[in-house]
C-alpha positions, 0 to 999 in steps of 0.5 A: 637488240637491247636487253630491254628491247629483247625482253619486250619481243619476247614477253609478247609472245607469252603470258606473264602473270600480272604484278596484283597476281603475286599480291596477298592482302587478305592472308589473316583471315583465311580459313586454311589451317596450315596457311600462315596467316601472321606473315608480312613480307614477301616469300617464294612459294611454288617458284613464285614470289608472294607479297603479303600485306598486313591486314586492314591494309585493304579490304581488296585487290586494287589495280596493277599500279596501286599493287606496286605502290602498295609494295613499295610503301611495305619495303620501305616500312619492312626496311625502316631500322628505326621500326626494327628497333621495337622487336627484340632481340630474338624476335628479330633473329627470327624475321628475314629483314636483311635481305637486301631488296633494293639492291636486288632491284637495282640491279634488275632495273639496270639491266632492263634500262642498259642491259649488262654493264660493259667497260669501255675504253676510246681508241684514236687512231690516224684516217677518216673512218670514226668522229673526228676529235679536232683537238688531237687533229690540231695539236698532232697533224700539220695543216697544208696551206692551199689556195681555193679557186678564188685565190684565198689561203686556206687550211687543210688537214689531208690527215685526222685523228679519229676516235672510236669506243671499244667495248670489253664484255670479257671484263670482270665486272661485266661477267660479275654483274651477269652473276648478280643479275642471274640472282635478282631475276631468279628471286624478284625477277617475276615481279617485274615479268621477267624469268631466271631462263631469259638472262644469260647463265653466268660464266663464274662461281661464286667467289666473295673476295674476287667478287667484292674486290672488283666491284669495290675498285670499281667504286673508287674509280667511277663518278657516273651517279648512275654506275656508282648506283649499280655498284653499290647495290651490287656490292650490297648483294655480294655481302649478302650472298657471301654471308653464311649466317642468310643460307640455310644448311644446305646453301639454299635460300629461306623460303621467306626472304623478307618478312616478318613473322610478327607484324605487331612491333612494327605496328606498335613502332608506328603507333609510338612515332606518331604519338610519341611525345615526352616532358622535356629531358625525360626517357620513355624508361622512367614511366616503367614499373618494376618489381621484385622479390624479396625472398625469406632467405633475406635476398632481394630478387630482382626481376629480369629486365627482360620482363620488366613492365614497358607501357608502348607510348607516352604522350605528354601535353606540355601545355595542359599538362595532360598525360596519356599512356596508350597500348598498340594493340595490333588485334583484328577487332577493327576487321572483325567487329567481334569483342572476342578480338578485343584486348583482354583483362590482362591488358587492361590491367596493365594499362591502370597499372601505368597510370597509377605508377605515373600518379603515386611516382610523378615527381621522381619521373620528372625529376622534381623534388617534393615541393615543385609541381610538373609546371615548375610551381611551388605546391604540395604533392599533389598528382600532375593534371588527368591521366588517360588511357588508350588502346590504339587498333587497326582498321581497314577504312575503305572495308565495309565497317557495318560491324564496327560501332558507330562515330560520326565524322571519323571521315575527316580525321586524320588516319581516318581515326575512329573511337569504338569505345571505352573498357574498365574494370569492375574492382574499381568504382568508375561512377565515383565523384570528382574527388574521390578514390575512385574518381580517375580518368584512367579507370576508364581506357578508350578504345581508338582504331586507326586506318593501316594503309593511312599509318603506313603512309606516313608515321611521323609525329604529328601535332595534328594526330595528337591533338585528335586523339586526345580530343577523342579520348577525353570528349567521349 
């Protein structure tokens, strides 16, 4: 009997918990003051996997096969190395994203499918016992000639050379998988309704150099898509395994294998690739503000870079020569409907700040000398064309969002794209005249919500997506 075959037998004769079972959707609004509710990954808790979703992904738990897509779009956004980028440096020393999930499951998924990987080698041998490998018959055995009952000659072979597989299950690589089979189904095992107790105990420790060295000459010598697969996920897990720096203290496993405990640079990493849009041969770094002392002592203190202003997205029009600067904020407002949960004067303070650096410093920014325009064209130094502001949210389109303010055919937009609003500030005079001080788009920041689960699908940059928002912002 298979592995498979066997694992069906038994899991009839039990209760095995159901994939949606280890799906949390709704961790950030639980009223638990010691659960973590900013968690999203997948962590072990009383033995058990738990995948926690971002909020807004859904308002609730959909069916077995929708979980498991669900899961399978948040792996492939957890794993994405450019998302990684937006967090810093000690953020993601904090987060668990180096487990190597897929290999994990690749080589539980191989196990279900084949069973434990077994070497084999085909021995051919004189007699009838076994398939017939002719070609070996015809060079190596001499036919006799015989005639039949109606007088013709004929060939006959009174001796052939047959072949048989023989299977090795003491060899290396097979004892090696059983280890890294044993590893998969005791951390993701459960997931797929399977248990660390229902596969076989390995029969070897640990041991990196072995275990890296074997699979590795395994690779070299294998061109079998579906073995080269297996082996590399497995080596993938051997690293790991034989990485120190995954291991806690005591040897043992993090509770949270794979996760993060801040979901919001991914959601601003998303919010950038979708609206992302540069003047050509300019970097994200020249629209940054800076500051700096200057002590009496006479030294210039500049600030640590660290700490140095950085608006999230620039969105450049190239054809009406339009900017915007938008701030991912990932904030509950669009769960909530609370103007508690919205950004705050800080934020819109920031945001007016970029766009009056991008306004006095234009030239520079571009590139330009004093007498072009961002168009090329020769004129005075006047500001490029309107400046506008955004603060970008998440939102929960299939919740109820009664709270949330009204916009008619947010339906129809893509990432079910809702405007709630617009904020300012009160220092400056927003109802000024077109042409005065005051009078700056910009002064006025939209408030614009994006479904999570649609982002989380696709977040590649989309000329559909940008036209849509900038129509929003600037027509309401």
């Amino acid at each position: 009997m298979t592995a498979l075959a066997q694992h069906i037998a038994e899991s009839a004769q039990k209760t095995i918990p159901s994939f949606a079972d280890f799906c949390v959707y709704d961790a950030w609004k639980s009223g638990e003051e010691k659960k973590d509710k900013s968690f999203v990954g997948i962590k072990i808790e009383d033995n058990q996997p738990r995948i926690y979703f971002p909020m807004g992904y859904r308002s609730a738990k959909p069916s077995e096969d929708i979980c498991k897509q669900d899961f399978y779009r948040l792996i492939a956004v957890l794993s994405d190395k450019s998302l990684q980028s937006y967090f810093t440096e000690e953020d993601l020393e904090k987060s668990q994203l180096d487990f190597p999930f897929y290999a994990y499951l690749s080589v539980l998924q191989y196990y279900l499918d084949f069973g434990y990987y077994v070497e084999s080698e085909t021995i051919y041998k004189k007699g009838f016992s076994g398939k017939i490998s002719w070609p070996r018959t015809i060079r190596r055995i001499k036919p006799q000639v015989v005639k039949d009952e109606e007088g013709r000659h004929q060939v006959v072979y009174l001796n052939l050379i047959t072949r048989k597989t023989s299977y090795r299950e003491d060899n290396l690589i097979t004892l090696v998988h059983k280890y890294c089979v044993k590893e998969a189904a005791r951390l993701i095992g459960p997931l797929y309704g399977i248990s660390e107790d229902e596969v076989d105990d390995s029969e070897l420790l640990f041991e990196y150099e072995l275990f890296a060295e074997v699979i590795q000459d395994k690779i070299a010598a294998t061109f079998k898509d579906k073995h080269l697969e297996l082996f590399r996920a497995m080596l993938k897990m051997v690293r790991y395994l034989g990485d120190k720096e995954n291991h806690g203290e005591d040897g043992k496993e993090p509770e949270a294998f794979f996760g993060v405990d801040k979901f919001a640079p991914l959601w601003e990493g998303m919010v950038d690739k979708i609206f992302g849009k540069l003047p050509q041969g300019v970097t994200k770094d020249k629209f940054n503000p800076h500051c700096e002392w200057d002590l009496s002592s006479g030294v210039r203190g500049y600030e640590n870079p660290n700490y140095a202003m950085r608006p999230d997205t620039i969105m450049w029009d190239g054809d009406d020569k339009h900017l915007y600067v938008l701030d991912a904020k990932y904030y509950k407002f669009g769960m909530t409907g609370s103007a508690t949960d919205l950004p705050s004067s800080g934020s819109i303070c920031k945001q007016i700040a970029y766009a009056e650096y991008v306004e006095t410093h234009w030239k520079e920014i571009l590139g330009l000398d004093s007498s072009t325009s961002p168009d090329g064209s020769a004129q005075n130094d006047a500001p490029p064309k309107p400046i506008y502001n955004a603060f970008v949210l998440p939102y929960c389109f299939d919740a109820d969002n009664s709270k949330l303010p009204p916009d008619d055919g947010f339906e129809k937009r893509p990432c079910k794209m809702r405007f709630i609003g617009h904020c300012h500030g009160d220092w400056k005079n927003i109802k000024a005249k077109p042409g005065e001080v005051d009078s700056r788009p910009y002064h006025r920041i939209a408030g614009i919500l994006l479904d999570v689960k649609s982002v989380m699908q696709n977040y590649s940059v989309s000329g559909e997506v940008q036209k849509t928002l900038a129509e929003l912002v600037e027509k309401k």
